[in-house]
C-alpha positions as CSV (number, residue, x, y, z in Angstrom):
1,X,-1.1,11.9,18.4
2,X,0.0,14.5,16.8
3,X,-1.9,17.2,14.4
4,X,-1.4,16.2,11.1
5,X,-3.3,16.9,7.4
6,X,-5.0,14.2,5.9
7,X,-3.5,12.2,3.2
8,X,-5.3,13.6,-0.2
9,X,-8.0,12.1,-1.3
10,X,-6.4,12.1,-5.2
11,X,-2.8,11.9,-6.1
12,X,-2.2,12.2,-9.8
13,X,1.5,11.4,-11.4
14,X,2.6,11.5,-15.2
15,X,1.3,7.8,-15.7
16,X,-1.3,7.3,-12.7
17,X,-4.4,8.8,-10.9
18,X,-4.6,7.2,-7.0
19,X,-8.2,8.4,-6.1
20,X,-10.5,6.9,-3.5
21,X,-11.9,3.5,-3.6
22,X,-15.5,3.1,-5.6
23,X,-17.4,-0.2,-5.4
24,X,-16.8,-1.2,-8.8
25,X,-13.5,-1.6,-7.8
26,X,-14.3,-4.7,-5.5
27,X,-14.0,-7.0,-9.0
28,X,-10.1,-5.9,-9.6
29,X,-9.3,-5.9,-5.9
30,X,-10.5,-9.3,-5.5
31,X,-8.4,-10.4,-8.9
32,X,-5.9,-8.8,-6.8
33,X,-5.7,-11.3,-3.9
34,X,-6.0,-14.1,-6.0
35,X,-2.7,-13.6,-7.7
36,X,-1.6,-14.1,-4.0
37,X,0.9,-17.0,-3.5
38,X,0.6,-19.0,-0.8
39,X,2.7,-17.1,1.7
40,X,0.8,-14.1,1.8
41,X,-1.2,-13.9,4.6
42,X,-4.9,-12.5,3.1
43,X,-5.6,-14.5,0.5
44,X,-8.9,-15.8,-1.0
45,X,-9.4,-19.3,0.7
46,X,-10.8,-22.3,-0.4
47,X,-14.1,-21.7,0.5
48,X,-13.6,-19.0,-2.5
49,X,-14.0,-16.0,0.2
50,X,-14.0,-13.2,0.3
51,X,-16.2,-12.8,-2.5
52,X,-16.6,-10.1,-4.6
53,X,-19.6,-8.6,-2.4
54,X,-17.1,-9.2,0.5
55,X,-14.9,-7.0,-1.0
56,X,-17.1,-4.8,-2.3
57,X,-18.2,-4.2,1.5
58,X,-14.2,-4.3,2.3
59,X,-13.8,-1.3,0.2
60,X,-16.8,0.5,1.7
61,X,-16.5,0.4,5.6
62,X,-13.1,-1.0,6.3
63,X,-10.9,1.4,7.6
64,X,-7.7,0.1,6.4
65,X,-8.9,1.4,3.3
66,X,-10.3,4.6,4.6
67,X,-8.6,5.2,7.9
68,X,-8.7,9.4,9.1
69,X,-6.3,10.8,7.6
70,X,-4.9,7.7,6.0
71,X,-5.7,5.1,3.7
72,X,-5.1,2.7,0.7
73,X,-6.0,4.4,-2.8
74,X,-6.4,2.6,-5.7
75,X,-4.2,3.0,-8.2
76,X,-5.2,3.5,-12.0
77,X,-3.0,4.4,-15.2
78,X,-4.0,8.2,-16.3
79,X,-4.7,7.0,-20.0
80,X,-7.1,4.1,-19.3
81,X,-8.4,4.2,-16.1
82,X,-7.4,1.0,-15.9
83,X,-7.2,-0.4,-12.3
84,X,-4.0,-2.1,-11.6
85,X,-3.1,-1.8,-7.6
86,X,-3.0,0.0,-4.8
87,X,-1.2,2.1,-2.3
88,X,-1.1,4.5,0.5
89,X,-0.8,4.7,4.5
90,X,-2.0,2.5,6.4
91,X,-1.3,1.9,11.0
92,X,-0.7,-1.4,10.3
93,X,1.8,-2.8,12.0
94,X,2.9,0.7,12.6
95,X,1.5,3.9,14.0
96,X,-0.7,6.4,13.4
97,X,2.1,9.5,13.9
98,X,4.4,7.0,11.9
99,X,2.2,4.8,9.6
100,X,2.8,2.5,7.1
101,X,3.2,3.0,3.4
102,X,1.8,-0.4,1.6
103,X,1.4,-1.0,-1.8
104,X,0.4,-4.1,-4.2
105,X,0.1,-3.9,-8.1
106,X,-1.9,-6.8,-10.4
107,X,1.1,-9.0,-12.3
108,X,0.6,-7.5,-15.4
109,X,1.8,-4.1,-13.6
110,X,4.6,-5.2,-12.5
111,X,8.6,-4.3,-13.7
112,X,7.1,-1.2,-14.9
113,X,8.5,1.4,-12.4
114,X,4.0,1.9,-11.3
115,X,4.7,0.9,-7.7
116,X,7.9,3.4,-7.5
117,X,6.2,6.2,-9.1
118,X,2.7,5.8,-6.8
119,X,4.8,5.2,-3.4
120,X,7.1,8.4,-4.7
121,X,3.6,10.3,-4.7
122,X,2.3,9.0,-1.3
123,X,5.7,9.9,0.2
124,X,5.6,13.2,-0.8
125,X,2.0,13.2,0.6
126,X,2.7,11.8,3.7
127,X,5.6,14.5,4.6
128,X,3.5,17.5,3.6
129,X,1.1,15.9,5.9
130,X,3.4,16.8,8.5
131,X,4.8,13.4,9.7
132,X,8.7,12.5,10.9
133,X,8.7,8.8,9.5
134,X,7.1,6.4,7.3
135,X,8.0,2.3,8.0
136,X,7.2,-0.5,5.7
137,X,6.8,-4.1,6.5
138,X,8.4,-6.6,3.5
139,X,8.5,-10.4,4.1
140,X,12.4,-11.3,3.7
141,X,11.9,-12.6,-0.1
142,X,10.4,-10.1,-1.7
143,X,13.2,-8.4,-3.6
144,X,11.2,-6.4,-5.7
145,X,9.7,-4.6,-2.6
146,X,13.2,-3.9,-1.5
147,X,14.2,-2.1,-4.6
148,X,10.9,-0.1,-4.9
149,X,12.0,1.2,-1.1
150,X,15.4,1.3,-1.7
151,X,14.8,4.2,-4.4
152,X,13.1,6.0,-2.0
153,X,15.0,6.2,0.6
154,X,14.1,3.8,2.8
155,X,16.5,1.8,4.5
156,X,16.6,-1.2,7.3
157,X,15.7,-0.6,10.5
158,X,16.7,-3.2,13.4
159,X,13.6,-4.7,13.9
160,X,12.6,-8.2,12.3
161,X,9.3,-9.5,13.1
162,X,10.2,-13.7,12.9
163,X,8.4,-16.4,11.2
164,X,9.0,-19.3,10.3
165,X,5.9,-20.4,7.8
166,X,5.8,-17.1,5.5
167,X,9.3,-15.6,6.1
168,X,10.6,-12.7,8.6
169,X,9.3,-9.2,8.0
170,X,12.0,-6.8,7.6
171,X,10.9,-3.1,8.5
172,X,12.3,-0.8,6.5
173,X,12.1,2.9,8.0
174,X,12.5,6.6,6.4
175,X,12.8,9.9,7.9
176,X,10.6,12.4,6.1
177,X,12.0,15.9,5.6
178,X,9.5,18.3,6.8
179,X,10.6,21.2,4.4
């Protein structure tokens, strides 16, 4: 492992504040997963879990959300404070000197440039943290994914994690620029 600086706690853009997780948040991050379709692979089930204390404890002592140095941060809109997504580093399927940058925004965010603009910021985070590479993982039918990467400078790798049910995984890779 290498000796990097932890992701900030708070990024703030021209339209959004990504800040660490609270547990009032557990209510929208739970709306969240149940915009899911049915090929994501979390998704509230049908025994209606998790439920909002599930996520509520999620938030608080998961370390996907928190990991050392890493983590998802919520993501609201400066004016408001309304909470529509997430984003941030995560392992993943990745590593911890090369993690993952994941994002996910409510419907009515979407087609509004929010997931481009908050995975900009976590970019720029992650290379002053002192890291080479970022990957992300995108099932093969998520176009909108693509595009959001695709602006940043991310671009396929060779690797192709295969399945069949939800669609292939494509990793998409990008060298950071250590300036």
């Amino acid at each position: 492992m290498g000796a990097y600086t932890d992701l900030p706690a708070e990024l703030v853009t021209e339209r959004l504040r990504l800040r660490r997780w609270v547990p009032s948040d557990a209510e929208e991050y739970r709306r969240l997963w149940l915009e899911r379709g049915p090929r994501a692979v979390r998704r509230i089930d049908a025994e209606g879990r998790p439920t909002v204390e599930d996520m509520r404890d999620r938030l608080l002592h998961n370390p996907l959300m928190a990991e050392p140095g890493l983590g998802l941060l919520p993501i609201e809109l400066r004016d408001s404070g309304e909470f529509i997504g997430y984003c941030g580093l995560t392992v993943g399927q990745a590593s911890f000197d090369e993690p993952e940058i994941a994002y996910e925004l409510a419907q009515r965010a979407h087609s509004r440039g929010y997931a481009t603009e908050a995975a900009r910021a976590v970019v720029e985070a992650a290379t002053r943290t002192g890291r080479r590479r970022l990957w992300a993982t995108v099932r093969e039918w998520n176009a909108p994914s693509f595009r959001v990467l695709e602006k940043l400078d991310f671009y396929r790798s060779d690797r192709i994690t295969e399945d069949a049910e939800r669609g292939d995984t494509i990793w998409m890779t990008r060298v950071l620029d250590p300036r």
